[in-house]
N, CA, C and O atoms as CSV, one atom per row, in Angstrom:
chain,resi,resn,atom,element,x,y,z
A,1,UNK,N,N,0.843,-1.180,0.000
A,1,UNK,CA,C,0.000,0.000,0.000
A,1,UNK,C,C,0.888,1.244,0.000
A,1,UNK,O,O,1.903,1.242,0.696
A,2,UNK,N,N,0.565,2.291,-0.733
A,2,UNK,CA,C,1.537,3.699,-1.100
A,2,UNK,C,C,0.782,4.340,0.416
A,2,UNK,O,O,0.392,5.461,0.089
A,3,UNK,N,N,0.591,4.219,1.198
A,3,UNK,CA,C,0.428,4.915,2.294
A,3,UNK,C,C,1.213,4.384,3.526
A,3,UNK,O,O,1.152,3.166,3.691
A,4,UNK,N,N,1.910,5.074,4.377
A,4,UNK,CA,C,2.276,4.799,5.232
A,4,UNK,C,C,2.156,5.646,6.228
A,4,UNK,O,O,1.882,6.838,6.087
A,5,UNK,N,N,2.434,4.853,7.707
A,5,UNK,CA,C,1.735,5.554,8.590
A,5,UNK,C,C,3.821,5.710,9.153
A,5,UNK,O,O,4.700,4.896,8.870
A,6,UNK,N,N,3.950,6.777,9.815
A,6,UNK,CA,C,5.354,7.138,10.623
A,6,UNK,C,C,5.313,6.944,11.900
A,6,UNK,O,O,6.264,7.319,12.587
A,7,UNK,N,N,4.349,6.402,12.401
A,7,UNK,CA,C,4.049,6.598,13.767
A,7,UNK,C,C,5.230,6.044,14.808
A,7,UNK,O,O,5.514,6.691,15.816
A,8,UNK,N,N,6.010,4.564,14.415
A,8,UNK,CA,C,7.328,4.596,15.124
A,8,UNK,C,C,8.070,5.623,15.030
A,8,UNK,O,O,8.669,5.769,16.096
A,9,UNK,N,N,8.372,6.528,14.177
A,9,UNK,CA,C,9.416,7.598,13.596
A,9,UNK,C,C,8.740,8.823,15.514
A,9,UNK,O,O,9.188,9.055,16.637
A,10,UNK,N,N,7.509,9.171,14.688
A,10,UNK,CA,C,6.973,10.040,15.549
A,10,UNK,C,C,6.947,9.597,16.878
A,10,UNK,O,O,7.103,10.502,17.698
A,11,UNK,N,N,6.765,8.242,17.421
A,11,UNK,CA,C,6.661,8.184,18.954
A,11,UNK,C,C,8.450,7.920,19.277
A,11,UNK,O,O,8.664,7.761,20.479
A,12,UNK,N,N,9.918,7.845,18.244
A,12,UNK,CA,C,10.534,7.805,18.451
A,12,UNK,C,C,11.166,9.387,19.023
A,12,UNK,O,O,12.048,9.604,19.855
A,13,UNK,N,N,10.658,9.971,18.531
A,13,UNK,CA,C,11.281,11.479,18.356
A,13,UNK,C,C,10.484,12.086,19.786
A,13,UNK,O,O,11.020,12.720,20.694
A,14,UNK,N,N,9.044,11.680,19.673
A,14,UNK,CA,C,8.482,12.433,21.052
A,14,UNK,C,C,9.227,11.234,22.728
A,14,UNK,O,O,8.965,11.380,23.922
A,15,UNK,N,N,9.912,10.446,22.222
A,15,UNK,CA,C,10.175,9.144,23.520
A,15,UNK,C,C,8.976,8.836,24.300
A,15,UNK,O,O,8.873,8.936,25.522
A,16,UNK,N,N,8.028,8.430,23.427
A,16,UNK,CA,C,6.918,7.630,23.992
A,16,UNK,C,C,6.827,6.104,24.044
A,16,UNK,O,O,7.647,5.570,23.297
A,17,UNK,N,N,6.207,5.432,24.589
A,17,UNK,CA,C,5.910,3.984,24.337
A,17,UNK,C,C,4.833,3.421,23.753
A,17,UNK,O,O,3.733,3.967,23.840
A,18,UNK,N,N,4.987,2.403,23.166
A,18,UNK,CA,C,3.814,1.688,22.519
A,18,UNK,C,C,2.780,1.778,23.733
A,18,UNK,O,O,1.786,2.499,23.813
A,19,UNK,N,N,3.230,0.938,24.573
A,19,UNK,CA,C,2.064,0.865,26.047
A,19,UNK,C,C,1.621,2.441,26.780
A,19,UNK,O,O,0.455,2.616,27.132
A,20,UNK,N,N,2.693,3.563,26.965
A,20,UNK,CA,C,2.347,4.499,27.008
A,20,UNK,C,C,1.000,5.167,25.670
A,20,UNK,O,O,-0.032,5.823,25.809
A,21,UNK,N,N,1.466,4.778,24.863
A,21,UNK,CA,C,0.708,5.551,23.839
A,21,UNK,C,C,-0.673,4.908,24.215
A,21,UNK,O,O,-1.439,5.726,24.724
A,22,UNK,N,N,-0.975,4.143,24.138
A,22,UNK,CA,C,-2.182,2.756,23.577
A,22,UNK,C,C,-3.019,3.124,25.203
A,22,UNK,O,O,-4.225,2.945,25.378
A,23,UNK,N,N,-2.187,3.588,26.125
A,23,UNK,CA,C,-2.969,4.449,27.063
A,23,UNK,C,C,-3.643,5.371,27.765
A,23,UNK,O,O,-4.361,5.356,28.765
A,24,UNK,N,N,-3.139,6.398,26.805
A,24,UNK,CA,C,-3.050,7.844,26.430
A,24,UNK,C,C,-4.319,7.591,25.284
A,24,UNK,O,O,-5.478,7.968,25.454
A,25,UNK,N,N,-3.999,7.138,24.538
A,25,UNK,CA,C,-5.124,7.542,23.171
A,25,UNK,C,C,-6.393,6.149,23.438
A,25,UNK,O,O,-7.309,6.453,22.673
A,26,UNK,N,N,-6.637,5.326,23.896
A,26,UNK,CA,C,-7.340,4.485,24.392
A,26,UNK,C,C,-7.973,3.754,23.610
A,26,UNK,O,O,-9.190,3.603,23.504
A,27,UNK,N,N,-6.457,2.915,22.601
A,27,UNK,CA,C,-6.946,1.641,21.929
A,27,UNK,C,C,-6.132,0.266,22.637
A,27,UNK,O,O,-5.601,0.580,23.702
A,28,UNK,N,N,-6.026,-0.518,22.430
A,28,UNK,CA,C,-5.707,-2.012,22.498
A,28,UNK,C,C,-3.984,-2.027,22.213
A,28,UNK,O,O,-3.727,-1.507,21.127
A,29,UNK,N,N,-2.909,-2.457,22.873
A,29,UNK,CA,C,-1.819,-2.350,22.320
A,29,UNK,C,C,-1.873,-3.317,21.270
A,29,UNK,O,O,-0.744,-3.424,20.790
A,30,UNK,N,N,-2.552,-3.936,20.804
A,30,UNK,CA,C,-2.775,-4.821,19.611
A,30,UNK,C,C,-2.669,-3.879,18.875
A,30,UNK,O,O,-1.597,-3.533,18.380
A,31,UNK,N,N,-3.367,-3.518,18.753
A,31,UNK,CA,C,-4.187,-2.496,17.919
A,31,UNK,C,C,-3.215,-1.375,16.964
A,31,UNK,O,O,-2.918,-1.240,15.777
A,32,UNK,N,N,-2.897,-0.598,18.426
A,32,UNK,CA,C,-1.655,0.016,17.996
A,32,UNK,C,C,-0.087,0.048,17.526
A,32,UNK,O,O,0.706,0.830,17.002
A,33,UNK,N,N,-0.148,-1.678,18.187
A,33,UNK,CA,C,1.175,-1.884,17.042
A,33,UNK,C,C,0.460,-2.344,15.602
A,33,UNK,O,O,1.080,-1.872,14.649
A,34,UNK,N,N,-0.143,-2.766,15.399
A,34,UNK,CA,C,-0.621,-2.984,14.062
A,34,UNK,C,C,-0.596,-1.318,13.144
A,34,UNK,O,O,-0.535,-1.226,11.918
A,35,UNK,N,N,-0.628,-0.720,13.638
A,35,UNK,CA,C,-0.446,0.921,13.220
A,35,UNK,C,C,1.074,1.052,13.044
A,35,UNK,O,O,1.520,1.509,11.992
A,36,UNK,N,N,1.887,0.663,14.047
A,36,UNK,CA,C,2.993,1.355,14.571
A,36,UNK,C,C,3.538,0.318,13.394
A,36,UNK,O,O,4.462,0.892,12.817
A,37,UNK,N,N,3.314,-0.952,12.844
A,37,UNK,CA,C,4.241,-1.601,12.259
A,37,UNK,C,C,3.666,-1.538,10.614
A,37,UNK,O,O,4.128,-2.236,9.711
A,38,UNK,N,N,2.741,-0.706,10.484
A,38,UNK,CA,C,2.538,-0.602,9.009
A,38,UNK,C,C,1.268,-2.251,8.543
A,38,UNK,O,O,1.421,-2.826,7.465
A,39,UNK,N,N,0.598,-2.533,9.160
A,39,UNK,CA,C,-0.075,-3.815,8.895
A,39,UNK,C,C,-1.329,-3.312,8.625
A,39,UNK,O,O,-2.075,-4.060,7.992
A,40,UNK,N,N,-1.819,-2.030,9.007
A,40,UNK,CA,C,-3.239,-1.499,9.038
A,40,UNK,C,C,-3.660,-1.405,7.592
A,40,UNK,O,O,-2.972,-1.203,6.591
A,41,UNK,N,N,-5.073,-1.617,7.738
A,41,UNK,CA,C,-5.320,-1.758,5.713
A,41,UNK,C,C,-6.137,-0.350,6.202
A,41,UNK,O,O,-6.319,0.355,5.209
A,42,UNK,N,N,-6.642,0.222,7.341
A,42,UNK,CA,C,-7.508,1.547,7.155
A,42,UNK,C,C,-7.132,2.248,8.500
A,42,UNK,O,O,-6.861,1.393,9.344
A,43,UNK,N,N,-7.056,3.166,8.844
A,43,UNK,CA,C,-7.178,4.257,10.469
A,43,UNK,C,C,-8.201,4.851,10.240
A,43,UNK,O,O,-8.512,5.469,9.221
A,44,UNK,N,N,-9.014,4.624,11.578
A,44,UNK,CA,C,-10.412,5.389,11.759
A,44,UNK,C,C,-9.742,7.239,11.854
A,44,UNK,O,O,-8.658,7.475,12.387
A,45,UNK,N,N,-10.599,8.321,11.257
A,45,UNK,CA,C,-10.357,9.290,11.753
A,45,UNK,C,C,-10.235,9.620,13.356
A,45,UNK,O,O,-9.357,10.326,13.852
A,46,UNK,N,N,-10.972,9.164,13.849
A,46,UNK,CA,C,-10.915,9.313,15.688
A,46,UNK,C,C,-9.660,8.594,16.106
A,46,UNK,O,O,-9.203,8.761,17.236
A,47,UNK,N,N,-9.204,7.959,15.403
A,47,UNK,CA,C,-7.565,6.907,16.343
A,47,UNK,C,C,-7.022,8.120,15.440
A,47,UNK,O,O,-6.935,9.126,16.145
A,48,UNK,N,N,-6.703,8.312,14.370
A,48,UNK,CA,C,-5.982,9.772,13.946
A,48,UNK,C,C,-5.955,10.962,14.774
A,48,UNK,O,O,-4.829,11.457,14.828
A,49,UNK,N,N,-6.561,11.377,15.223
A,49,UNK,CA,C,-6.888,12.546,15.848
A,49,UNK,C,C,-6.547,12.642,17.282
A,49,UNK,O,O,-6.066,13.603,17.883
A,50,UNK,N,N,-6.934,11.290,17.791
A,50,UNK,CA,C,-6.312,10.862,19.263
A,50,UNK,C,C,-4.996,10.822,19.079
A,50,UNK,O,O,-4.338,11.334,19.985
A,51,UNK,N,N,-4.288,10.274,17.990
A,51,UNK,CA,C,-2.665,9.882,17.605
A,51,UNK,C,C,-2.213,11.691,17.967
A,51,UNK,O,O,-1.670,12.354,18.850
A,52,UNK,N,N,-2.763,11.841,16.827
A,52,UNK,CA,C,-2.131,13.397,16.707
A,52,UNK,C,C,-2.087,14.385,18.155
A,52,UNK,O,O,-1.067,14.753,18.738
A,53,UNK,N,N,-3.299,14.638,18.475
A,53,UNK,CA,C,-3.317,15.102,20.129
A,53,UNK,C,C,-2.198,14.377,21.200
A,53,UNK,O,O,-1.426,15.089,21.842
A,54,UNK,N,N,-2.193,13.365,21.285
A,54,UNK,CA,C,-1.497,12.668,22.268
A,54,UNK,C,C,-0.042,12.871,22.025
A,54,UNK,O,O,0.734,12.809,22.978
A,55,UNK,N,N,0.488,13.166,20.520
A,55,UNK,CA,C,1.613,13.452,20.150
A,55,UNK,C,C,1.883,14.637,19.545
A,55,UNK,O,O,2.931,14.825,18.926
A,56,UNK,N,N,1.034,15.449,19.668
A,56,UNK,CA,C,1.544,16.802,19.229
A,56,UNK,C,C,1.770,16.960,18.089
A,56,UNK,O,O,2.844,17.478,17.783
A,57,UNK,N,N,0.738,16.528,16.965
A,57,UNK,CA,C,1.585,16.398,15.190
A,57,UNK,C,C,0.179,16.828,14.745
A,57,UNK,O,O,-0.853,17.125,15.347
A,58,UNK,N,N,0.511,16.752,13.560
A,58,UNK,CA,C,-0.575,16.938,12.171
A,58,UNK,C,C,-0.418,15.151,11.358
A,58,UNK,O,O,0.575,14.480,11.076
A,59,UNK,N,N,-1.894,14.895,11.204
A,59,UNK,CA,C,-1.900,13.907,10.267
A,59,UNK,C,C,-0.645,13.920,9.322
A,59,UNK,O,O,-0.417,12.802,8.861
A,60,UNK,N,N,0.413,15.111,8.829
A,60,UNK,CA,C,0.702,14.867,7.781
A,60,UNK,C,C,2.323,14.218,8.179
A,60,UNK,O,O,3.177,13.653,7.496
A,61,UNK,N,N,2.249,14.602,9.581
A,61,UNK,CA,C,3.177,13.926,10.373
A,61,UNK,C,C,3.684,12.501,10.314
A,61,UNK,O,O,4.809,12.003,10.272
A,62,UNK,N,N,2.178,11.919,10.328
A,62,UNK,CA,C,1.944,10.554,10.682
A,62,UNK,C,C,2.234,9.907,9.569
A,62,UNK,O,O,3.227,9.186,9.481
A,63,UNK,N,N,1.398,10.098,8.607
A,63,UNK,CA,C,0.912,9.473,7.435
A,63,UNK,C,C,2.030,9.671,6.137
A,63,UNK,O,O,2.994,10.381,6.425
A,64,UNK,N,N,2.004,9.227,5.020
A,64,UNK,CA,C,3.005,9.309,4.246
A,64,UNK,C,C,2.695,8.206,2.754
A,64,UNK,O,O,2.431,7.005,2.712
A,65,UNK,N,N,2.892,9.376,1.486
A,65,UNK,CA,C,2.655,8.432,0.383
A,65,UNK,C,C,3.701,8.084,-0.232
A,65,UNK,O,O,4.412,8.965,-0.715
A,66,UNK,N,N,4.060,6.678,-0.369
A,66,UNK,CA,C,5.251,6.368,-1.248
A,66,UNK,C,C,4.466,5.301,-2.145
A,66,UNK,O,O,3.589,4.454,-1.977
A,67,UNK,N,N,5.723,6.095,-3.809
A,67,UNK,CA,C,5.119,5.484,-4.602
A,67,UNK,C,C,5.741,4.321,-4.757
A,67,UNK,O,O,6.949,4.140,-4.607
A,68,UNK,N,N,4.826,3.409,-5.097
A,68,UNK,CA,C,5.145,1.684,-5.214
A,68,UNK,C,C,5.783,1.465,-6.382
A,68,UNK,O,O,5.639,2.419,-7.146
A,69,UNK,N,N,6.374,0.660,-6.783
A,69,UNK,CA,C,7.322,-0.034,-7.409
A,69,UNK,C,C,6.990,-0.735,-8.645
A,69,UNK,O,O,7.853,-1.382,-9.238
């Protein structure tokens, strides 16, 4: 998929944790590593928005199009 999400990049730079995060924004650490490792086929706008608040970014932060091959 040409979309990618940065979200390790971004919780690397703010020194957050997976378990910190997934507690803060109030999904499943399942959940959120499936985000954090690029496996997600969709992100609800509301886990976006929680992402972004909890980390201080803009969607454009997070997210990212690379073109495929």
């Amino acid at each position: 998929m040409p979309i990618r999400l940065n979200l390790e990049k971004v919780m690397a730079e703010r020194d957050v944790s997976l378990t910190e995060l997934a507690d803060r924004v109030g999904i499943t650490l399942a959940n959120l590593s499936i985000l954090k490792t690029n496996k997600a086929k969709a992100v609800r706008f509301s886990t976006l928005e929680a992402l972004c608040r909890e980390l201080k970014c803009q969607p454009g932060d997070l997210l990212e199009f690379v073109k495929e091959k």
